[in-house]
N, C-alpha and C positions, 0 to 999 in steps of 0.2 A: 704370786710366788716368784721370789728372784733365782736367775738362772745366772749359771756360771759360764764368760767367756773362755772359751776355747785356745784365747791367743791372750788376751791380758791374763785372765782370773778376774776381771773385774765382775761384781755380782749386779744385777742389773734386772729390776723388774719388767722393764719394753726388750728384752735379749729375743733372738728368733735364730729357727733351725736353718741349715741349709743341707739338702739330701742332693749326696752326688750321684750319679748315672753311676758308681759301681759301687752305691748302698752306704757309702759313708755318710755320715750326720754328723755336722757340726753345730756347737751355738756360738751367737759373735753378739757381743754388745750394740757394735757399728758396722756400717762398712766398710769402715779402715780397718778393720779388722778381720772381716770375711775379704779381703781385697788381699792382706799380708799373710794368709793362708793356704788362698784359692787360685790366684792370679799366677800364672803360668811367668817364668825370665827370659827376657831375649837372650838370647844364646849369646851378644857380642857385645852390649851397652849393661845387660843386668838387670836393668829397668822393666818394672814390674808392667803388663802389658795389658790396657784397661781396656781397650779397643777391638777391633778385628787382628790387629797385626795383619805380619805377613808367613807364610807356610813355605817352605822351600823344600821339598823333598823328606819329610819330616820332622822338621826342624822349625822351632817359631823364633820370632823376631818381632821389636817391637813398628821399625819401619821399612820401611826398601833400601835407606842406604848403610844399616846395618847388616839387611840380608844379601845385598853385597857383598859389606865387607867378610860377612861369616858362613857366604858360600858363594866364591868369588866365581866357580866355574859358568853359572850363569851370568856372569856380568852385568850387561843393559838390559837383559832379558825380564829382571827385576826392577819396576817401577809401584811407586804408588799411584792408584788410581783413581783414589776420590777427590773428585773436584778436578780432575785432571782434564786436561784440554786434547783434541785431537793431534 
């Protein structure tokens, strides 16, 4: 039985659900699709954030020197730190 995307309308017999933690259901064809849905914006670049990001007082970001520039109070305070060197 084909299911209808949620973000194209594309009809699509392999489509699948996805249930949020506050009970919403979507169906997505792909996951360029559940990604253009679900996927939270850094607050300073836009860019969709596939990763951990970064959290700043509330606020997401896709890296540290956007969370910088879009909450500069903290400064150097914000680095990334995967892969990062002592």
């Amino acid at each position: 039985m084909n299911q209808t995307c949620d973000v194209c309308g594309n009809e699509y017999w392999m489509a699948f659900e996805v249930r949020t933690i506050t009970g919403d259901v979507y169906t997505f064809d792909s996951f360029e699709c559940a990604i253009q849905k679900l996927a939270p914006r850094c607050e300073h670049c836009e860019c969709r954030i596939l990763g951990h990001g970064v959290e700043v007082e509330g606020r997401f970001f896709c890296c540290a020197h956007c969370a910088r520039q879009g909450a500069s109070s903290l400064g150097t305070q914000i680095r990334d730190t995967v892969g990062a060197l002592p």
